[in-house]
N, C-alpha and C positions, 0 to 999 in steps of 0.2 A: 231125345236127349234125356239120359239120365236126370233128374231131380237130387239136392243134395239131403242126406238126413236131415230131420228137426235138430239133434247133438249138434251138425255141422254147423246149420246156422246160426244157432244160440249161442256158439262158443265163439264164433265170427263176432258176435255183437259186442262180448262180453269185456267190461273195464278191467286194468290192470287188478284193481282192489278188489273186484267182484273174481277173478281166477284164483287170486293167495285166497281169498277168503272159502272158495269152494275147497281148495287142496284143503285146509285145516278141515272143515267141516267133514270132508269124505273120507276121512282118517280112520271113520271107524268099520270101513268098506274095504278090509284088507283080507289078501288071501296069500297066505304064506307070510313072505318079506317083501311082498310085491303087491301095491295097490293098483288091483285090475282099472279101477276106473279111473283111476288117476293117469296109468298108464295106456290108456283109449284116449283121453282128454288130452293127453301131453301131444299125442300121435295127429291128433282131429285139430287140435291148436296152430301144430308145424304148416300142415298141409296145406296147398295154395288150393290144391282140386282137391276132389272126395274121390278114390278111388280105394275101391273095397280092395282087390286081388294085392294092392300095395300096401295095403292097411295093414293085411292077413301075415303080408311077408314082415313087417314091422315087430307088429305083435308077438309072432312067433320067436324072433332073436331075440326079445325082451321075456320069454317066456312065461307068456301070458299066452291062454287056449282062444285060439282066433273062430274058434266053429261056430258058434252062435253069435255071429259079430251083430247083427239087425237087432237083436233080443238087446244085446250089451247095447249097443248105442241106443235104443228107445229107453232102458233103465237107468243109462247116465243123462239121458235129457231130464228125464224124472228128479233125476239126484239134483242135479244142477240147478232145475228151477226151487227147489226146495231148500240148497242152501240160498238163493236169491232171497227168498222167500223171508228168511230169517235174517239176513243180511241188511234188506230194505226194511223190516218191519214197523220199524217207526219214524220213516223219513218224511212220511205224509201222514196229515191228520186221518186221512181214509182208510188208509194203511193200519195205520195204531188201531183205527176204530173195528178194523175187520178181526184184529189181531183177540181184539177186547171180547169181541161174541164169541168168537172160538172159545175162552176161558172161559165168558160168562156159563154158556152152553154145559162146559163142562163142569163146570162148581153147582150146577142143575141138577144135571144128571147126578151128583156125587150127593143133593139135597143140603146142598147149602147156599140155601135162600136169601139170606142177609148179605154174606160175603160176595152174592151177587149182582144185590140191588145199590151196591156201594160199588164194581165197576161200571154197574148201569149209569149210576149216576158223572162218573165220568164221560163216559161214552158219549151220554146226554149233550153236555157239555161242550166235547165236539164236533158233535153233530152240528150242533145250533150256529157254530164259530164258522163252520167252512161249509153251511146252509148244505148239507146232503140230507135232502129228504126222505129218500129211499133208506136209506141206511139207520133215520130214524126213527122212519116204521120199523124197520128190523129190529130198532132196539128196545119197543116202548112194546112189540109182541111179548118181548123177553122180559119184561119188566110185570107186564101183565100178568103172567106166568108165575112167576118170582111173587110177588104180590098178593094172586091168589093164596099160593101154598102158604105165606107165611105171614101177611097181614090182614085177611079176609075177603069176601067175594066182595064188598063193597067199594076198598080202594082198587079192586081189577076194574073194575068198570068204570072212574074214573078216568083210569090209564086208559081204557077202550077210546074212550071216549075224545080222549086226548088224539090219540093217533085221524080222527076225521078232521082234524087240523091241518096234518101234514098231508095228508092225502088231498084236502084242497089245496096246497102249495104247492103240490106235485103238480096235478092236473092245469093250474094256472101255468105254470114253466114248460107244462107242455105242449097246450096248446099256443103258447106266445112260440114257443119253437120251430112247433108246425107249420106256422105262415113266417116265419123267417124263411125256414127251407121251402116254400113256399115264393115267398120274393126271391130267394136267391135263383130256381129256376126259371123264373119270369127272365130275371138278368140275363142268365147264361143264353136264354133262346132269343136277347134283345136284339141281333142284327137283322134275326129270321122276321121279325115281325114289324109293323108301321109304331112308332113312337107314339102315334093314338093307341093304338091295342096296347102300346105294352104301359102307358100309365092307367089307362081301363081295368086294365088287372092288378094292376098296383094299388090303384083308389080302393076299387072293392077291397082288397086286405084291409087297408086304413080304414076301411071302414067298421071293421068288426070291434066289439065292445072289449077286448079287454085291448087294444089299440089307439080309443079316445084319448087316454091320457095316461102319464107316466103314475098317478095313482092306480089304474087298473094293471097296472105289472107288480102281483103280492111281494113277490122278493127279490134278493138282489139278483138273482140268477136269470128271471123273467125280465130285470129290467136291462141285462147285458143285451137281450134279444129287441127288444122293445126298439135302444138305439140303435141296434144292427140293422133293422128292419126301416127305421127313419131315411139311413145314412143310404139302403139301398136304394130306396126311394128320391130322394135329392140325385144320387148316382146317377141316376136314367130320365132325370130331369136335365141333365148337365150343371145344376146347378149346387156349385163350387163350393160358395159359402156354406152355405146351408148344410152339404154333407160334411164339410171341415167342422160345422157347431157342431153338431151330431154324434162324431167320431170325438170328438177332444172332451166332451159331456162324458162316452163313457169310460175314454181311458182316467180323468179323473175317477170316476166313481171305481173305477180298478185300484188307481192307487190307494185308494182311502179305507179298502181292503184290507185286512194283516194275512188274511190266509190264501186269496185268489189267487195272484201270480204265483206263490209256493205251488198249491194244489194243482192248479189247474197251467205247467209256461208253456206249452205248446200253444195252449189257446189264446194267452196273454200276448205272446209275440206275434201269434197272427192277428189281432187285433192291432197292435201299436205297429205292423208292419203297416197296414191299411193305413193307419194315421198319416204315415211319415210319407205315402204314396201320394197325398193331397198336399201336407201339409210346405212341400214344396214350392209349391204354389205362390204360396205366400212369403213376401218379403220380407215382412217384418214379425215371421214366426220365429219359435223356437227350434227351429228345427235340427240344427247341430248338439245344443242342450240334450235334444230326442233321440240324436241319435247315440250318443256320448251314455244316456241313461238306459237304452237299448245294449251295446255294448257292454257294460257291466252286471247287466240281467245276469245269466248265468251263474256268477260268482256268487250270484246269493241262493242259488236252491241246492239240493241235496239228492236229490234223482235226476237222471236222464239230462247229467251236464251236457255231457259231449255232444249227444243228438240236440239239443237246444241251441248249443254254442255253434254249431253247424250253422241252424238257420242263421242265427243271429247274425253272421258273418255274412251269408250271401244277401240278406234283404240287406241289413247297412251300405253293404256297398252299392249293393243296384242303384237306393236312391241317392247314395252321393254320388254315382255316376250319373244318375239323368240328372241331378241337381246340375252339376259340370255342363253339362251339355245344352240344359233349359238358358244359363247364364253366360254362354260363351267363352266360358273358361274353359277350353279343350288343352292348355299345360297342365293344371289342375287332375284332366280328367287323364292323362297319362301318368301322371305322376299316380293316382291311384290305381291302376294299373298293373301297374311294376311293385306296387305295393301290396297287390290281393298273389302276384305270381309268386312272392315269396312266402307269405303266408300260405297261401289254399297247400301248400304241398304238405303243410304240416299235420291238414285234414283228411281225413275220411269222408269225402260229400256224401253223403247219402238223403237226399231230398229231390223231391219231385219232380219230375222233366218239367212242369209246367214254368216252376222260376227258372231253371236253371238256362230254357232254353231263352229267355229274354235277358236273364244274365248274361250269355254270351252275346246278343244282339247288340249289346248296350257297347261290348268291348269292342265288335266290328265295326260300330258306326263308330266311335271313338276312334280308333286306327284308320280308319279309310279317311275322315278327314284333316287327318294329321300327315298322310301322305304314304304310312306304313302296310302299304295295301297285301304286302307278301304277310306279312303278321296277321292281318284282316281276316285274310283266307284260310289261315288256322285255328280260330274260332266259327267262322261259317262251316269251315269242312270236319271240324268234331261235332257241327250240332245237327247238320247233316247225314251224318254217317254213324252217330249213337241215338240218336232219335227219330222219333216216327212223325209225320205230318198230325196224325192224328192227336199227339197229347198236348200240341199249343196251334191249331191249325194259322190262328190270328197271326203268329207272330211267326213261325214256322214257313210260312208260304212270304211274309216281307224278309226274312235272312237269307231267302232264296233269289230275290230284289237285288239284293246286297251281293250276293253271287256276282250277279249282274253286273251289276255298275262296278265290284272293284275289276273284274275281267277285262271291262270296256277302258279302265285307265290303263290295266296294264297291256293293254292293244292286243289283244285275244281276242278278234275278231269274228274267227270263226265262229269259237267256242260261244260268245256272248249269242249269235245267231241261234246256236243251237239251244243254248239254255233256255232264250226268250223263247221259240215256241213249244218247248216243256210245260213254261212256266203257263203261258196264256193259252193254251188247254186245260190245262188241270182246274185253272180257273172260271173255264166255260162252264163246268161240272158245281165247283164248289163257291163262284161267286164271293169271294172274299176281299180281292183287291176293288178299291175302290176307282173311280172313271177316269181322274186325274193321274194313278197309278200306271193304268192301260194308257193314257195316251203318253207315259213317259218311257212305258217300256216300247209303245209302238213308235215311238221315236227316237230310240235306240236299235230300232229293226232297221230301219229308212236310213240312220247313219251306217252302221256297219254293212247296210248291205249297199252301199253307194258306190258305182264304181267311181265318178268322178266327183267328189266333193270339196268344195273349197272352204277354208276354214269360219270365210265369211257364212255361207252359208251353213256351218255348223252352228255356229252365234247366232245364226237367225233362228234356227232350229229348237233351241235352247231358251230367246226370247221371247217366244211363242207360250213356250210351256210357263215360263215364269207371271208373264201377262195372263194366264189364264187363274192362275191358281192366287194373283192379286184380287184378280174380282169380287171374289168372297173372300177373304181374308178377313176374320176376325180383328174388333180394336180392341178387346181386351183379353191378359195374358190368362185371366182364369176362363175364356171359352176359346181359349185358343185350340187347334189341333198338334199336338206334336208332329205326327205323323208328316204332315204336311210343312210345319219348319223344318225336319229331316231334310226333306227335300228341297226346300226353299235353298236352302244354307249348302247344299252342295249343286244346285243350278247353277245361284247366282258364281259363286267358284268358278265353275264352269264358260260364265259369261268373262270374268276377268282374270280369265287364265291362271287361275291362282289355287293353292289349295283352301278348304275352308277355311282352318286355322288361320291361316296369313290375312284375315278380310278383318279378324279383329284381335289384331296385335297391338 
């Protein structure tokens, strides 16, 4: 399969403002009465596919020479990033800051020394404001530089001297980093391993010296990791509280920031999504406040609205849906519903299979037990059929569950036969569903393949599974299993003939 150009993609991405903005900018890229590249852009903008031999015929009736189209389209991705380039250049402190060397660099080269220890000292400035380390090495080399030539070797060295500063704040940020990604693959590999090993290697992190205490994390950027690193730790303890203190510790110190959520919102929202993912939990949180404050993010930065305002949209909703669902509000969780289908059209998703495919789990267990099982299997069978087992196995291999059971209401017998030993091989292999899961699917096998079954004994069938799955059953709602109330809440259904919904009206 063809690949589409770099042009092709980058002008897919590109904002209403960021294209007028390119057209002026490439104004001065004319040949004739005709701007070649604007007229390659106009062409690469329309098209839904990239097909060169159509391109070629385009170009030609606009009388533009289509012969070196590869050449032309790698020179217009060139163009493009470059009016971006100038476009963004001061939307981010980082940005400004990168913008600032380039001049410094060249008021250098031009031997003017003073005029460039007076951007340095901006520069400086922001560096310190939105803590980039790196960036103030690069600045305080230049400064040194600057320095030498025009106030003496004595304040260079100084300045030398200054930079083993940032260089210790670097190397603290990075290796507090280290054992975050560090904990984070401990996590990922946590079903593979006995919950002894996997806090074994959790301890040993906690145990390393700049992890004793939130003194040993030099700045704010080491201490973003410090509670990452806590919060994953409590994570794989199961213990609730403790990861809710954790996480709400650092989205305070986020807010208390003037430059972090500017500089940094993708990473800001993947945190407060983490937040809003526990803090449901709890009763007596803020948690509509959070999500209300979440929500409004976006209107405040200046780059990368739309890609943000994406996420924003699908984590809000996830967890006011599992919110709905944790508190038996399933009106509630339809009404939000009907409410993402009229919005999401107005979007372009583009974010990672990983939320998106628990985002739709969330709408099929919401419909199956509100009774709309044919709507159910419009979200199972897009997440099925645009994604792979492999980028959310966990939750990937339970929508397949869900197959399941809405099939078995809507008396597709057969088919529920066949699905179930799909589904309980693939599992032999990948061991994902848990014991309780295998005897509800393997008792969905024994129902549909019965030939004489009386309904009595379906109920009994059914009371079996739910008496099982009482035994352990957690009493309190922060160690509770969701997973496991899923299914609770559509058994018991099941026992009184009823749909979920109907059991708490």
């Amino acid at each position: 399969m063809k690949k589409n150009s770099n042009a092709f993609i980058l002008i897919k991405s590109l904002t209403m403002s960021e294209k007028r903005y390119f057209k002026i900018f490439s104004e001065r890229h004319t040949i004739g009465e005709r701007n070649k590249y604007i007229a390659l852009f106009d062409e690469l903008d329309k098209a839904e596919e990239e097909v060169d031999k159509e391109l070629k015929l385009k170009l030609k009736k606009l009388g533009v020479n289509p012969e070196f189209i590869s050449a032309d389209k790698n020179y217009l991705f060139h163009l493009i990033l470059r009016s971006l380039n100038v476009f963004h250049d001061s939307k981010t402190y980082n940005l400004e800051i990168k913008q600032a060397l380039i001049s410094i660099e060249v008021l250098f080269h031009k031997g003017l020394y003073h005029e460039s220890i007076k951007l340095i000292a901006k520069a400086e400035e922001l560096a310190k404001e939105c803590e980039n380390f790196q960036l103030m090495i690069d600045i305080l080399i230049w400064k040194k530089k600057c320095c030498g030539y025009s106030l003496g070797l004595k304040k260079a060295a100084e300045v030398n001297s200054e930079i083993d500063k940032y260089i210790l704040l670097l190397n603290n940020v990075k290796r507090i980093t280290d054992l975050y990604y560090e904990s984070n693959l401990i996590q990922a590999t946590n079903e593979k391993q006995s919950q002894k090993e996997v806090l074994k290697k959790l301890n040993s992190i906690l145990s390393q010296p700049e992890l004793k205490s939130e003194k040993h994390a030099l700045s704010f950027s080491a201490k973003i990791f410090y509670y990452l690193i806590y919060s994953n730790y409590y994570y794989s303890l199961d213990n609730k509280q403790k990861e809710y203190d954790n996480l709400q510790k650092l989205v305070d110190l986020l807010n208390q920031s003037k430059t972090y959520a500017v500089e940094n919102p993708l990473d800001y929202v993947s945190i407060y999504n983490r937040l809003l993912s526990i803090k449901k939990f709890f009763p007596k949180s803020t948690f509509f406040e959070d999500i209300k404050v979440l929500n409004e993010f976006p209107k405040k930065i200046n780059i990368r609205k739309e890609v943000v305002a994406e996420r924003v949209f699908i984590h809000t909703n996830t967890h006011e849906l599992e919110y709905y669902l944790i508190n038996n509000n399933f009106q509630e969780a339809l009404n939000k519903i009907k409410e993402i289908e009229k919005e999401i059209s107005k979007l372009s998703v583009d974010i990672e299979p990983y939320h998106i495919i628990y985002f739709y789990y969330l709408h099929a267990i919401t419909l199956i037990y509100v009774g709309q099982f044919h709507k159910a299997l419009k979200f199972i069978n897009k997440t099925l059929n645009e994604f792979g087992f492999g980028e959310r196995p966990q939750v990937y291999l339970r929508i397949e569950v869900l197959n399941v059971i809405t099939h078995y209401e809507l008396k597709n017998y057969a088919l529920v036969s066949s699905l179930l030993k799909q589904i309980l091989k693939k599992n032999t292999s990948k061991n994902i569903l848990t014991p309780f899961e295998e005897h509800i699917l393997n008792a969905l096998y024994k129902i549909t393949n019965a030939k004489h079954l009386t309904p009595k004994e379906e109920t009994s069938i059914f009371q079996a599974l739910v008496n099982a799955l009482n035994k352990n059953k957690p009493t309190s709602l922060l160690s509770s299993n969701l997973l496991n109330e899923n299914y609770e809440k559509w058994l018991t259904a099941k026992l009184k003939r009823k749909l979920v919904y109907e059991l708490y009206k």
